[in-house]
LOLUM-216095 format. One record per residue (C-alpha): residue number from 1; x, y, z. Coordinates in steps of 0.05 Angstrom, whole numbers. Example, Ala and Ser with C-alpha at 12.3 -4.5 7.8 and 13.67 -1.06 7.14 Angstrom:
residues 2
+-----+--------+--------+--------+
| num |      X |      Y |      Z |
+-----+--------+--------+--------+
|   1 |    246 |    -90 |    156 |
|   2 |    273 |    -21 |    143 |
+-----+--------+--------+--------+
***
This chain:
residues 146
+-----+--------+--------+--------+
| num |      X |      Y |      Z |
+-----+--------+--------+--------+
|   1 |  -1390 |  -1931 |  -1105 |
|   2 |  -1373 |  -1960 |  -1170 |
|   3 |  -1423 |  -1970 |  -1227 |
|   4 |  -1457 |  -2035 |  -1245 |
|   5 |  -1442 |  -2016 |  -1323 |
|   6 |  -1384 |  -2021 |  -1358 |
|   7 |  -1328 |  -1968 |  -1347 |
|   8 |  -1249 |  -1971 |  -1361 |
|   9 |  -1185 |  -1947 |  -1319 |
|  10 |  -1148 |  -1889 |  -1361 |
|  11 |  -1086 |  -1839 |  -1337 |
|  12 |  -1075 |  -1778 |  -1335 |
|  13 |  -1001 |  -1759 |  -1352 |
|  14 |   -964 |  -1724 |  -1298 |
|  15 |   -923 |  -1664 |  -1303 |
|  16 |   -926 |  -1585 |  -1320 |
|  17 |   -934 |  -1600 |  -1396 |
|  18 |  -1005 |  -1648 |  -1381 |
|  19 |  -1024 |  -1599 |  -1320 |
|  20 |  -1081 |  -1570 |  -1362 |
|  21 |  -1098 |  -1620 |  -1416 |
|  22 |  -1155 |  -1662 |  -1405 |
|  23 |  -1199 |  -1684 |  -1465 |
|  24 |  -1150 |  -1726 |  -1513 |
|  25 |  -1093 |  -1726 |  -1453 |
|  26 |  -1111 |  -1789 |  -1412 |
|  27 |  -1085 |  -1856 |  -1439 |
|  28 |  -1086 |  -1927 |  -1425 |
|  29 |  -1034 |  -1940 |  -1367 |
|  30 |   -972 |  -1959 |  -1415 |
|  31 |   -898 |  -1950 |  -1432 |
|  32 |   -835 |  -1977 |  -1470 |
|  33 |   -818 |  -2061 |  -1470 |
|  34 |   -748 |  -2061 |  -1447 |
|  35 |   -699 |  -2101 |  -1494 |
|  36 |   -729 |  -2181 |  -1494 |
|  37 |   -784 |  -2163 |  -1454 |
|  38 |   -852 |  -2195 |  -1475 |
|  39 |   -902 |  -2147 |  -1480 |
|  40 |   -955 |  -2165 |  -1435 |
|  41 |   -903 |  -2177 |  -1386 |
|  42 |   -878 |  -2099 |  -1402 |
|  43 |   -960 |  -2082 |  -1389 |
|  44 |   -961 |  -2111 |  -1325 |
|  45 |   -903 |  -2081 |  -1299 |
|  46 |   -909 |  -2012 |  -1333 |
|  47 |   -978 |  -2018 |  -1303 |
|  48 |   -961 |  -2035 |  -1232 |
|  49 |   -903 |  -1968 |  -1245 |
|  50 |   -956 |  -1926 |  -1257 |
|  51 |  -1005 |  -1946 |  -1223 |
|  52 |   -983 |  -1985 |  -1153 |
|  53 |  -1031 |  -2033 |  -1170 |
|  54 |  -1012 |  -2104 |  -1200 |
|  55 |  -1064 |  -2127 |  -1243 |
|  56 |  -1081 |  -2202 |  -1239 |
|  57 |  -1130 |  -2241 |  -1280 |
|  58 |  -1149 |  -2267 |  -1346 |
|  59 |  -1115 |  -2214 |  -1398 |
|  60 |  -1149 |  -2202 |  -1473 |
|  61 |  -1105 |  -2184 |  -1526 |
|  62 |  -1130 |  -2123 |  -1562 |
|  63 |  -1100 |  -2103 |  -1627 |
|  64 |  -1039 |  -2058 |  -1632 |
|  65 |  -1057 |  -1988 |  -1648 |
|  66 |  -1004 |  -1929 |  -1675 |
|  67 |  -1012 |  -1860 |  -1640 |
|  68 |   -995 |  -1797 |  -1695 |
|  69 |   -923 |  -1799 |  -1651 |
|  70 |   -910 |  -1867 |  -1693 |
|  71 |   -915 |  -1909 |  -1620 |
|  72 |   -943 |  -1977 |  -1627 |
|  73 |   -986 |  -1983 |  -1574 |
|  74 |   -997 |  -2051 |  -1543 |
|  75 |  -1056 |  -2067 |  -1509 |
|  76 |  -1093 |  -2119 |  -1462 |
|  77 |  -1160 |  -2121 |  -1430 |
|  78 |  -1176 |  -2140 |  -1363 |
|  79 |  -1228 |  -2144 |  -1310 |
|  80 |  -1213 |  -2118 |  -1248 |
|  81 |  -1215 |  -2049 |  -1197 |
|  82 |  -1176 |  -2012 |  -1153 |
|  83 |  -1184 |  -1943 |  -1124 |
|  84 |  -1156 |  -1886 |  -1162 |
|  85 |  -1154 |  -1854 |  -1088 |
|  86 |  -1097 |  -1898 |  -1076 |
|  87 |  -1053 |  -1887 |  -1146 |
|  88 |   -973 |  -1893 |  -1128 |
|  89 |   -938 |  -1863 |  -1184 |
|  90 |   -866 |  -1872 |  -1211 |
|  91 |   -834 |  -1801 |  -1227 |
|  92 |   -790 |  -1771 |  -1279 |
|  93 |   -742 |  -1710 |  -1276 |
|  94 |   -751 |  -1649 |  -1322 |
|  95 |   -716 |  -1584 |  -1318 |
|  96 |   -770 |  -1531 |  -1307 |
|  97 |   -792 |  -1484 |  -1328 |
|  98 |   -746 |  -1501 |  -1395 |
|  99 |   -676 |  -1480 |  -1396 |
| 100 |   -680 |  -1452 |  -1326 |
| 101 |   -629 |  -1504 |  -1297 |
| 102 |   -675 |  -1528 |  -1248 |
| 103 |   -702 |  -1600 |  -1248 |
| 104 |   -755 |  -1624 |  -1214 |
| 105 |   -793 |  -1699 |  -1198 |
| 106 |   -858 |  -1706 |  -1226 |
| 107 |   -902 |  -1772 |  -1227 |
| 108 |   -909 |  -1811 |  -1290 |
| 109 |   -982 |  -1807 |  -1279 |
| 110 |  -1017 |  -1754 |  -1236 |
| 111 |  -1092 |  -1784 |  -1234 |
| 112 |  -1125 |  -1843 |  -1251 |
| 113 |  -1204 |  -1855 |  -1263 |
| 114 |  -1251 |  -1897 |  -1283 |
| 115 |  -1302 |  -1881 |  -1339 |
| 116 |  -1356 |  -1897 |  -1385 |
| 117 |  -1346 |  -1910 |  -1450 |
| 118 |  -1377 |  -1857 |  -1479 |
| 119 |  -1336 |  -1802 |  -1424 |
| 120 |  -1272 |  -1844 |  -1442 |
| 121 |  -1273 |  -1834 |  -1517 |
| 122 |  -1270 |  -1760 |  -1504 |
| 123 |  -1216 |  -1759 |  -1448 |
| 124 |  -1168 |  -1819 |  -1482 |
| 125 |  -1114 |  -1801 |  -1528 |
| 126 |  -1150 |  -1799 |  -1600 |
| 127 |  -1108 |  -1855 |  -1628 |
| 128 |  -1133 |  -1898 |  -1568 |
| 129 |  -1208 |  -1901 |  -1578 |
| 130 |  -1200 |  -1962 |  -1627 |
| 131 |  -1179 |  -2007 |  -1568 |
| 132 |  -1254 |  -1978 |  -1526 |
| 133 |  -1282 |  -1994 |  -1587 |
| 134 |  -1254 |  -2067 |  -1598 |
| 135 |  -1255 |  -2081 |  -1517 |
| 136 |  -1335 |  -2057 |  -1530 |
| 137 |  -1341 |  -2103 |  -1595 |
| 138 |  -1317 |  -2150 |  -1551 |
| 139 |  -1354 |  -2153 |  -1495 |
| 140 |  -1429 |  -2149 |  -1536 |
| 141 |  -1394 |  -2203 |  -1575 |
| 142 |  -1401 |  -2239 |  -1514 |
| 143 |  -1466 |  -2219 |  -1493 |
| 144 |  -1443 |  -2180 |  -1424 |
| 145 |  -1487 |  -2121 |  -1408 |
| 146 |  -1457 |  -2048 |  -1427 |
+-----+--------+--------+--------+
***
């Protein structure tokens, strides 16, 4: 049953490197614009990649933030659900273990959640909590209920 306040979709990364990480490991669902690609068209569809799930709606701009990797992160807000029950993944091949010759498929994203603000500003990347704290600026800016 979801909850009547306020909680956002984040992503756990897939793969043996993530396997164990949890606080400071899930993200916003995300990835590279390819070349001339607008931006919130690259959201939606790196979204739907990692998620199954195409978002529709009325998208909110949130400002760009920089994760310690240098990565610009681009960012949009939206209202809307889905259930993490039913997440379809892309994948990505790695050799593992390292230098072991074998490779292996791994989804992109391994688990996806919704959470409260306050839970989500411990699980989301560090550099990310600036966009929960402008989508929650936001949002009392326009009087809805936290």
């Amino acid at each position: 049953m979801r909850s009547s306040s306020l909680e956002v979709l984040l992503v756990h990364p897939g793969g043996p490197l993530w396997q164990k990480r949890d606080a400071g490991a899930w993200t916003i669902p995300k990835g590279l614009p390819e070349a001339g690609e607008d931006l919130l068209a690259a959201a939606r569809r790196e979204f739907a990649e990692e998620t199954g799930h195409a978002p529709e709606g009325e998208f909110t701009a949130l400002k760009p933030v920089t994760q310690k990797s240098g990565k610009v992160v681009h960012a949009w807000a939206i209202e809307g659900y889905f259930p993490p029950g039913e997440l379809r993944s892309n994948t990505f091949t790695l050799e593992w273990p390292p230098r072991s010759g074998r490779f292996a498929e791994f989804p992109e994203v391994d688990r996806a959640e919704f959470f409260d603000l306050g839970t989500a500003r411990q699980k989301i990347n560090p550099a990310q909590v600036a966009l929960l704290d402008e989508l929650e600026r936001l949002l009392r800016g326009k009087g809805t209920p936290l």
